[in-house]
Each structure stands twice: as C-alpha cells, then as structure tokens.
Residue, then its C-alpha position, 0 to 999 in steps of 0.5 A: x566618373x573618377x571623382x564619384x568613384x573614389x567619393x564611393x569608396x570613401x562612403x563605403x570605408x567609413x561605412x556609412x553605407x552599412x546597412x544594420x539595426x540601429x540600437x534596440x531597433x526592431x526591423x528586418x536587416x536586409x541590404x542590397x548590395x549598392x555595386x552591381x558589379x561587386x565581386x562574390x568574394x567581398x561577402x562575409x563568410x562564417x568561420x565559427x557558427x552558432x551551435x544547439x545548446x542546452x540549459x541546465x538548471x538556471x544556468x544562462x548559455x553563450x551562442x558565438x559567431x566569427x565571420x570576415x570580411x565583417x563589419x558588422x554582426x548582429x543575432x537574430x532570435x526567433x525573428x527579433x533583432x537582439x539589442x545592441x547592448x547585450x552584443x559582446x563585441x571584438x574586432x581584428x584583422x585575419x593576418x593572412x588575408x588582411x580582411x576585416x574579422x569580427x567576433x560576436x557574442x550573447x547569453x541566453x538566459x532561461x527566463x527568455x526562452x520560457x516566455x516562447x516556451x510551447x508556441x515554438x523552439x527558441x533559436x537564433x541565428x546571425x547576420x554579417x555585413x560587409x560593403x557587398x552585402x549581408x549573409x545569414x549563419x545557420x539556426x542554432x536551437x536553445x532548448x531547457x534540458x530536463x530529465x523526468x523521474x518516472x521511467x516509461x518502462x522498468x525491468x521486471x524480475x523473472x525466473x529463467x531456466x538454464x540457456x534460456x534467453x534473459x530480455x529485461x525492458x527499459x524505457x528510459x524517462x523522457x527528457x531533452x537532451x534524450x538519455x542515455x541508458x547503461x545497465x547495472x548487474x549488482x551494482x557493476x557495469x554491465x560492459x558488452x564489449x567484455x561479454x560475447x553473451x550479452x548485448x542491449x537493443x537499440x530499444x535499451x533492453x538488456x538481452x543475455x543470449x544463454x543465461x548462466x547461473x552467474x548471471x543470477x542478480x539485481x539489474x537496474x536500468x540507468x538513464x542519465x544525460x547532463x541534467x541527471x542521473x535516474x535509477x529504475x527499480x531492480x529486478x531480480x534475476x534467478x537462474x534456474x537448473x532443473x534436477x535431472x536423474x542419474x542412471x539406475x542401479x543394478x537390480x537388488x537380489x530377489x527378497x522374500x517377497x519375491x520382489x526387488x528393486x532399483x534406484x536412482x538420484x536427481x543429482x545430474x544435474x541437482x536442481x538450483x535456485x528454485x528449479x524443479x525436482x526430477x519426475x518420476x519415481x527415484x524407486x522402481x520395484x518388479x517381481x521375481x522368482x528364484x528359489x528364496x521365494x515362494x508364491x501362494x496361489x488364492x483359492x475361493x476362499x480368499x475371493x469370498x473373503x475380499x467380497x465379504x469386506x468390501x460389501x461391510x465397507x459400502x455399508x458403513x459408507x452409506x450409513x455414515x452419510x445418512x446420519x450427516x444429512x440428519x445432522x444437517x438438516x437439525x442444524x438448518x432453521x433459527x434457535x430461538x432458546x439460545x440465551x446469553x446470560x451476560x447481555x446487560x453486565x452493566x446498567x445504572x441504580x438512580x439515587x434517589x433525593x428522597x428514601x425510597x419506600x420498603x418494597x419499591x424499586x427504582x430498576x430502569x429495565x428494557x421493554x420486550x418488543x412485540x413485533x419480532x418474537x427472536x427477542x425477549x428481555x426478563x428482569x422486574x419492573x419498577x412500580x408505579x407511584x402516584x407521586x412525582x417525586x424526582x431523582x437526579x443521576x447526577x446525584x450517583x455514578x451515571x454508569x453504576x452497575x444494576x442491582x441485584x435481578x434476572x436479567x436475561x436476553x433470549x437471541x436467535x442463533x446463526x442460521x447454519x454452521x459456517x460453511x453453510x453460510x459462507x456458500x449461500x453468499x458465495x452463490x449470490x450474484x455480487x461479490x462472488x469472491x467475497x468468502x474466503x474463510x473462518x480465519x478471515x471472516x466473522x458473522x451473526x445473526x442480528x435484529x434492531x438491538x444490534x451487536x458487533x463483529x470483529x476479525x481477531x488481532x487484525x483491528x478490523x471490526x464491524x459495530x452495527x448500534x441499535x435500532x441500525x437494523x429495522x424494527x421486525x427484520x433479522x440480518x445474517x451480516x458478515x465481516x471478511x478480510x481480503x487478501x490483495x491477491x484475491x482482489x483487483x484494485x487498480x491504481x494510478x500514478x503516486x495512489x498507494x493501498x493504505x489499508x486492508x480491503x474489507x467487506x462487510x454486507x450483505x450489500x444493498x441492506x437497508x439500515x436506519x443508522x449508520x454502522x460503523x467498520x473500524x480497520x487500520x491504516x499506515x499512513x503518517x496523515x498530514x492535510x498537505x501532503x495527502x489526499x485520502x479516499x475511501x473507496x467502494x467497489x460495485x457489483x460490476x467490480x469497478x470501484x469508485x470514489x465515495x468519499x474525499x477524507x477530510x473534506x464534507x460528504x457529497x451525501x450523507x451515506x460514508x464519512x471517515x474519522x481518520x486517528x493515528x493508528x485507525x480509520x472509522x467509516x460511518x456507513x449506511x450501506x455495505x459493501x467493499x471498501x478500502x483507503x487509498x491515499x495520493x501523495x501531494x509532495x515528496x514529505x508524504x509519508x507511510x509506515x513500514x514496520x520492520x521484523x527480523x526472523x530466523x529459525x528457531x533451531x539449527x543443524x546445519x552451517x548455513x542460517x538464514x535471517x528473514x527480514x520482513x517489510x510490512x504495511x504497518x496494520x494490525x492485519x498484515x503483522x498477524x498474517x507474516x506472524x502466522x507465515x513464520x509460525x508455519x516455517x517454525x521461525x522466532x523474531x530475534x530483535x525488537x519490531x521497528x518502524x519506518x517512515x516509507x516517503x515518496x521520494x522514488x528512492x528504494x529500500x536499501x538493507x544490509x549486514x555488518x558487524x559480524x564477526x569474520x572469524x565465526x561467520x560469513x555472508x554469502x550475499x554476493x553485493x554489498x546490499x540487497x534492494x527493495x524497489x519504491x513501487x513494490x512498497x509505496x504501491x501497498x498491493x503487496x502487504x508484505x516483502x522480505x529479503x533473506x541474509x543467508x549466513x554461514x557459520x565457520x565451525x558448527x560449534x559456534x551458536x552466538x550470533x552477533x551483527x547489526x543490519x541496516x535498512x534504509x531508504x535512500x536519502x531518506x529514514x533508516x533504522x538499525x537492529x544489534x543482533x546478538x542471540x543463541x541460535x540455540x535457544x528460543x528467543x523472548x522476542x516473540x512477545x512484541x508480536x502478540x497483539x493486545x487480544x481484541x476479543x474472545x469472540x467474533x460475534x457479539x449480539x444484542x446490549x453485551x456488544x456495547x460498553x454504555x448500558x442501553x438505558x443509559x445510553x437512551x437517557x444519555x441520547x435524549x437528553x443531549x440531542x435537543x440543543x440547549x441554550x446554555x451549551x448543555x447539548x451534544x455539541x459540548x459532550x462532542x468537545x470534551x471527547x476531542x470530536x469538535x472537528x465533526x460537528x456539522x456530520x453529527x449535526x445532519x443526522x437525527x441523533x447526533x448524540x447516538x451518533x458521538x456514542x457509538x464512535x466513542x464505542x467503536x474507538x473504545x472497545x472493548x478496553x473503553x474505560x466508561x470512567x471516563x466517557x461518565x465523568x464527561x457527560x457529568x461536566x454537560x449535566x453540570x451545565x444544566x442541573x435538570x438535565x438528567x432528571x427522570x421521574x419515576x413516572x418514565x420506569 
C-alpha cells in the first residue's frame, strides 16, 4: 500500500493525471477528482476573474485569469474550448503559500463576437485545474460598443413665464454601454451641485424649479459614453415677465368739460422677453362738477334731431346694399364679347418655290370650332388653287411672324370676381383648405385652346396645351400656393420638404392631355444619394406616393423632369402635390439661401441684423421679401447660398470683426444655433436668427463686421458688412426676381411662344417615325430631352409632348430662334418633311 502511495504522488506531480483539452480539442473539461479522500483546500481558486469588456471600434480586447494552486488554465467561450495557441501563459510560485500560481491571457477580436452576433451575448469564462479537481471563474461578457445618432427624445424650445417650472426632455440615443447625459446652458455646463434650482431626473430631463430670467438660453442635451459623443438639437429657452400696473395718479383738476382723469404706467414690473402687455385701460376719465364747468340740458329739439339723422343713416345703408346686389348680380354669368387682340402675336408666312399669283394669299389661319360658341377666330382665308404646286418652310424662317391681317380671338371671361370663385371651391367637399388668396392663387376660364397660369415671382406655373381640356367643355382651373402651416405633410426619418405644395384642380377633371405644373426645387440632385418622390394628397387627406423621380412611371398619369433650379410634372389629373426627398448618404445635400436684413432707418443705439435661412425657391424668397417690406427692413449684403447636407450637424452663425471702440454685442454666447431637424425637415420655409448690436455714441452711422454661418463639419459662407446705417442700401436689387409675367392668367394661343399652326405642322410632322432618323425622337435629342424617350414614346403625340415642355421651360423669355434652328437640323434630314400644299390652307 506504501509503494502504490508514493507511485500515486509521482503521477500526480508530473501531472500526468491533469485532466485539460488537448491543443484545438473541442471537448467538455470536467475531472473528477481521483482521491476520495482530497482535502477542499487543494482546489484552485481565482485570484483575478475575468471581467465585461466592451469593443470599441476594431480594437480587440484581453479577458485574464489568475488562480492557485493551478496547473493548469483554459478559457471557455460561449461553450467552446479556446485553442491552446491563443492562450498567453505565465507561471509562478505564490511566495507565501508556496503553491503552484498561473496567469492566463486571450484576445477577443471583434470579427469573433460578430459571427454569434444576434443569437446570443458573447462570453467567457475560465477553467482551472489542480491535482484535486478543476473549478470555473464567473462569466465574463463581451459586447460591441456603439452609440446611435438620433436621439429617441430631444428638448423642445418654449416660452416660460417668471417661476414657472422649466421640464426640457431628453432621451439619449440607444447605444451599449448606455450614455451618459449632462446638460449644456449656452455651451457651459450645466452643474446641479452648484444650483439649488436646478436638477435632472432619473429620466435625463432638465427641470429648473423657478425659472429666472438668467435662465433665458440655448440648452442641448448631450449623451456620451466610450465610443461617442452626441449633441441634441437646442432648444431655445425665453423667459418671460408679464408687465404689470403701477398705481394710479391723482385725479386731474375738473376741465371745461366737466371731466377729468388719471393714469397709470406697465412699468411693475415692464414686461420682457416677449411677455404680455398690462390689461386694461392706462386712462381712466370721470365726470365732474366744480364751477369752471357748465352742463347744458337736451330739450326735444335735440332728441327730434338725433332721430332725424339716424332715420337718413339706415336709409343710406339699405340703399348701398341694394345697388351691391345689382352689381353682383351683373357680374355673375360668362362674357362671351371679351376679345384679346394679342391672341396670335406670331405665326409663319410660307415662302413659296414659285411667285405667287396677284391677289393670292398663302396665310395658314385657324378654323372656328363650331361645337362650343365661347370661341371664334376672324382673320382671311387662303384661296383655293387648282394646282398642286408645293412650298417648303424650310425654305424661310419656320417661325416668321403672320403677314398683315385681323387676327382676333373672342374668349369667355371668369365667371365671377375672385372672391366668388375662391368661395364656390371653398365649399366643395375636397380641399376645403385649398383657397387662401389673390396673393397666392391665379385662375381662368379655359376651353380646348388651352392657356396658362402662373403665381408671379414665385416659379410656380401651370401650362394647361391645347386640345388638354375636351372639345365642347369650359374648365374654371385654379392654381394656389400653400403655406406649410396651412397643410399637414408628415414626414418619416431622413424625408425632408424639397418644394413648395401647390394645388391646382379643380380635381378629378378629365383632361385629354397631360398639363404640365412648373415649381422649384432646393435639392442639389445626385441619383446616388437621393431618392425623390412626387407625392399627392387625396380627398381623405393622406397623401400618397405617385411617382419615384427618375425611375419609369407605374402608370402613365405623373412624370417629373427634374432640372437644376425646377421640376416639370406631367399630369393628367389635378390635385395637390409636392417633392419629398429621402437622403440615401451623408453627401446628400440641399440649398439654403442666406439673406442678411437690417432696418432701414435708426434712432436708437440698438440695431438689429436679421439673418434669414431659407429654402432656395422662388416662392420663399418673395414671402421673407414681403415679411421685410412689412418691418421696413433693407438687404445689407449680397444673398448667398449654401450647400445644407445630412450630416445631423446644426447651423452655426456668428459675428466678428466689429469694431469695439464704435459697437458691441449683446448676444450672450459666442454663436447662435439653428438645429439640423428645423432646416433639413423643410416644414419651416424660412428661420432667421437676430444679432442685436449696440452702438456706443449715436453719432456713429458706419457699420462694419463680418458674419459667419456654417454647418458644423460641413459648408460655410461669410458676409463683409460695411454700410451706413444711415442711408438705403442698393442691395436690394438682388431680391427682384426676373418678372415672370404681368398677368396670372393667360387664355387661348397668346399663352404659348410656338404659333399654333406651326406648332400643329410641327406635330405632324414629327410624330410618325421616319426611317431616316427625321422624327421626334431626333428634335428630343437636340433639345437635351434624350433621357425621356420612352415617356414621350407612350403618349400619342410624343412631339406635342417635347413641345410643350419645351414651353413651360421657356416662358415666357424662350428664345423661338433657337427651338426654329432645331427643328430645321430634323427638317434637313428629310428635305420634304415640311412640305405643305397649298391644298392644306
């Protein structure tokens, strides 16, 4: 028994009874212990376990074990033995116990813990082995640390009364390990160990217990943990105190007039920053009787009087109401003598090969139609020959103007004054919202000549071509620009507002060609970092997808040609609509047009410098231009623009340069801020922030700085100011817009740059396809319209179709030059492709 004894403790020494995994094995790791009798002192115990740990970035991490008595360490990871070649190992002896020590390191990379990623947390743990058995660390987690951009929750900005409680919301993005959140008043640290009035929730919201009027700033939640640091929007805090009355005055001495009076000021407190005005009248007058004052007594005589003029005041009321019906009713019904002289301002004189007979004229003039009686044309006719000589346009300019003639176009008036027709829309069932405006909204009468309407200044237009509306059919059509306020367009995730929403209808019209709304656009259009929608509201008021720009139609209803500046929509029914944009990357990009505003005149020691964000369209720029008109303001630099991208990053302004000896600031931060999600969103049109300046003597008129706006990490632009507050600037004739038209409403051929019966020649024929490439296909490519090929191709005119893009691209400054010298390189393709007999007059 002594002998095996002592052979069992020299197995056990060189460990030839350790129980581990052999290199790379794959196998569970459990020993029993061979003694029976071992003693519980004998088994390994840790002395450093493996901890959590988190990722960041690429960075591999290290989990460790130290355990005695050990000889042996392994680690275990999520169930699988970890080979023997990644172990780091390093043995020793504890100096105090003389037992066996061992230190135990491996890496974790983050390409390991993405191969289990969403079927469970990675972990580990280790396993030590002495001669009386084996004993387990605790698990020890690895996880990929992140932090997401959007936070779930962001401050709101509000208006707060004096003591009022102040509650600013944060949620913090999600992210492992979870954030942390500290708060920001105008850039400083918000510390609410230094503040008895301050404190932050267990939830990461801001409260302020009594507001003050320190307490008037820019807040921004801020979430951070070892992977980033995110920044909410700010929100703009005001605190506000509500004016409040001293006491009255004495009385005044009794007056002549046997009255007299006190008074009183809202000046305790005055109110600040935005609160209300005191209630209530600052005058209070009362009658009195002293013997400067004398009371005359009314007799009959006065109360006959008072009777007699207000019998002659209802009579001239009643009066003036009958003649407004009359007047109304005059006005109601359609106008068929309104004649409009300038109809056809242009048309062609075919030249012909041979001279024309004395007497004989070859003017191509327009046929009356003699299904509807609202339209006749007067003007001569071209004889009948019996010959078949031929003449070619090509011979002279295809788009020479008519000869000497009558040419006059009777057309139907509006059926009622603006106010009528904005209230017979306003009553139907859909769009009840829709009207909101002479300023905002053009309208007229049509029939199948067709016409256009436009809402001046503002790009948006409406180009309804000829035979669009039906033979024998008169449309009352409108045009209306909303403001955003007016409508509700929700929006998801990165979507942003591009354009302005227009309506035009009525809807639900039928139209036998497709009209064409012209209206402006701020995206910076690039197919790999947008996706562009047209959308459409409904008569339940949810709007919906009808087009994907760029891509081919679903149906044949809606298509876009998007341009730099504009967007054209091919329609065949009205409605609502507007551009949305989602960005597909960071590059993706809008502009913003910058304008800087300041009074016109001066008389006190403060002066304000107004700087305007805007959605780079037509439509905004004269909206802030009539705001500005309205505060007397005067653009006092030249209007820039910049490129707004996706980046989350705020816009950032702020003043420099100005000289301290003549000017100071009164902004209490070194910048002011205009959250990403108020600009990139597009629901606001415009947002301004204000410099308010002080100048140190009131002699001092010149103004001199330079102002900064810039996205964060992004584009900028600068303004060098320097002007007499004194006088009127000459900036202001970078805001006049180039005029688009002297009228809103445009009826029959004078709509339209291209003559009708050239522009009916021109249609037919181009539109049958010609072997020798002499079609429309060639005009599509020489007007740089190649990429819509396949739309044209599924309509039955795909010539009329180039047209009349072409004339809502050009009007109304087209240069017909040009759109001539095109058709002429087809028509010299094929030498009788504008042949006309003198049989077609």
């Amino acid at each position: 028994m002594a002998a095996a004894a002592a052979l069992w403790r020299v197995l056990l020494a060189g460990s030839l009874l350790a129980a581990r995994p052999p290199a790379g094995a794959q196998q569970s790791a459990t020993v029993a212990n061979p003694m029976l009798g071992a003693s519980s002192d004998l088994l390994p115990h840790f002395l450093l376990e493996p901890q959590d740990v988190y990722i960041v970035k690429n960075k591999p991490v290290s989990l460790a074990c130290r355990a005695t008595p050990a000889t042996q360490i392994y680690f275990k990871c999520n169930g699988e033995w970890v080979h023997q070649g990644e172990h780091v190992t390093q043995r020793s002896t504890d100096q105090g116990t003389g037992l066996p020590l061992m230190d135990v390191r491996i890496d974790i990379s983050r390409q390991q813990v993405e191969r289990i990623f969403g079927l469970e947390e990675y972990w580990c743990q280790c396993v030590a082995w002495s001669s009386s058995g084996t004993t387990k660390s605790q698990k020890a987690y690895v996880r990929i640390a992140y932090l997401r951009k959007n936070f779930e929750e962001e401050p709101m900005g509000r208006e707060v009364s004096l003591e009022q409680e102040i509650m600013l919301a944060c949620r913090p993005p999600e992210g492992i390990p979870p954030a942390e959140v500290e708060w920001l008043r105008n850039e400083e640290l918000v510390d609410p160990a230094l503040d008895a009035s301050v404190y932050v929730t267990p939830e990461h919201s801001l409260v302020v217990s009594r507001a003050r009027l320190a307490d008037t700033a820019n807040y921004t939640c801020v979430a951070k943990n070892m992977v980033a640091r995110r920044r909410s929007s700010s929100a703009a805090v005001t605190v506000y105190v509500d004016g409040g009355w001293s006491g009255w005055s004495r009385w005044s001495l009794c007056a002549l007039d046997c009255t007299h009076w006190r008074s009183r000021e809202c000046s305790e407190p005055a109110p600040r920053n935005g609160g209300q005005d005191c209630q209530g009248a600052e005058l209070e007058t009362r009658n009195c009787t002293t013997e400067l004052c004398s009371h005359s007594a009314s007799g009959p005589e006065d109360v006959a009087l008072y009777v007699g003029l207000m019998a002659v005041a209802v009579c001239l009321v009643l009066l003036l109401l009958v003649v407004v019906l009359v007047c109304c009713r005059k006005k109601g019904g359609l106008d068929p003598d309104v004649a409009d002289s300038s109809i056809l301002t242009a048309g062609f004189q075919p030249v012909s090969s041979k001279p024309a007979k004395a007497g004989t004229s070859h003017l191509l003039t327009i046929q009356p139609d003699l299904s509807t009686a609202t339209m006749t044309y007067q003007g001569s006719l071209c004889s009948r020959q019996d010959g078949h000589s031929k003449f070619q346009l090509s011979n002279g300019h295809l788009l020479s103007p008519l000869g000497a003639g009558r040419h006059t176009l009777h057309h139907s008036s509006p059926a009622a004054e603006g106010v009528d027709f904005v209230s017979r829309f306003a009553a139907q069932s859909c769009f009840r919202s829709l009207p909101r405006g002479a300023a905002n909204m053009a309208y007229g009468t049509f029939n199948f000549l067709g016409g256009r309407l436009l809402i001046p200044n503002t790009g948006i237009s409406l180009l309804i071509p000829p035979d669009a509306i039906p033979r024998g059919k008169i449309y009352e059509v409108y045009l209306t620009l909303h403001k955003q306020e007016d409508v509700r367009l929700p929006l998801a995730g990165c979507q942003t507002l591009l354009s302005p929403i227009v309506s035009c209808g009525p809807p639900g019209v039928l139209l036998t060609r497709p009209a064409i709304l012209a209206l402006g656009h701020c995206v910076e259009a690039n197919a790999a970092d947008w996706s562009i929608r047209l959308k459409k509201q409904s008569c339940e008021g949810t709007w919906e997808d009808v087009l994907q720009v760029g891509e081919e139609p679903a149906s044949g209803l809606y298509y876009c040609q998007l341009e730099a500046q504009a967007a054209y929509v091919y329609m065949e029914q009205l409605g609502r609509f507007a551009l949305v944009g989602e960005s597909l990357s960071m590059a993706a990009a809008k502009r913003l047009k910058l304008l800087l505003f300041a009074p016109a005149s001066c008389s006190s020691l403060e002066y304000s410098v107004r700087v305007y964000c805007l959605r780079d369209t037509p439509d905004v720029l004269q909206e802030v231009m009539q705001l500005e008109k309205q505060l007397g303001g005067q653009l006092i630099g030249a209007p820039r623009v910049l490129h707004f991208k996706d980046s989350y990053h705020n816009l950032r302004l702020s003043i420099h340069d100005m000289p301290s000896s003549l000017w100071k600031s009164k902004l209490l931060a070194s910048y002011q801020e205009i959250p990403f999600y108020h600009l990139w969103s597009g629901l606001q049109p415009y947002l301004h922030c204000t410099f308010t300046l002080e100048r140190l003597s009131p002699s001092t008129c010149q103004l001199a700085c330079k102002i900064w706006v810039w996205q964060v990490e992004g584009d900028g632009q600068s303004f060098n100011i320097n002007f007499n507050i004194a006088k009127d600037t000459s900036f202001s004739d970078w805001l006049v817009p180039e005029s688009e038209a002297g009228c809103p409403a445009l009826v029959g051929p004078s709509a339209f740059k291209i003559p009708f019966l050239i522009r009916q020649k021109i249609i037919s024929s181009l539109d049958t396809p010609c072997a020798r490439g002499a079609d429309w296909r060639t005009l599509a490519q020489k007007l740089h319209l190649d990429s819509h090929l396949s739309f044209f191709a599924s309509k039955a005119s795909p010539t009329a179709m180039i047209l009349n893009l072409w004339e809502a691209r050009h009007f109304p400054s087209g240069n017909l030059a040009q759109l001539a010298a095109a058709v002429a390189e087809v028509g010299r393709q094929d030498s009788a492709l504008f042949a006309v007999s003198e049989a077609e007059c």
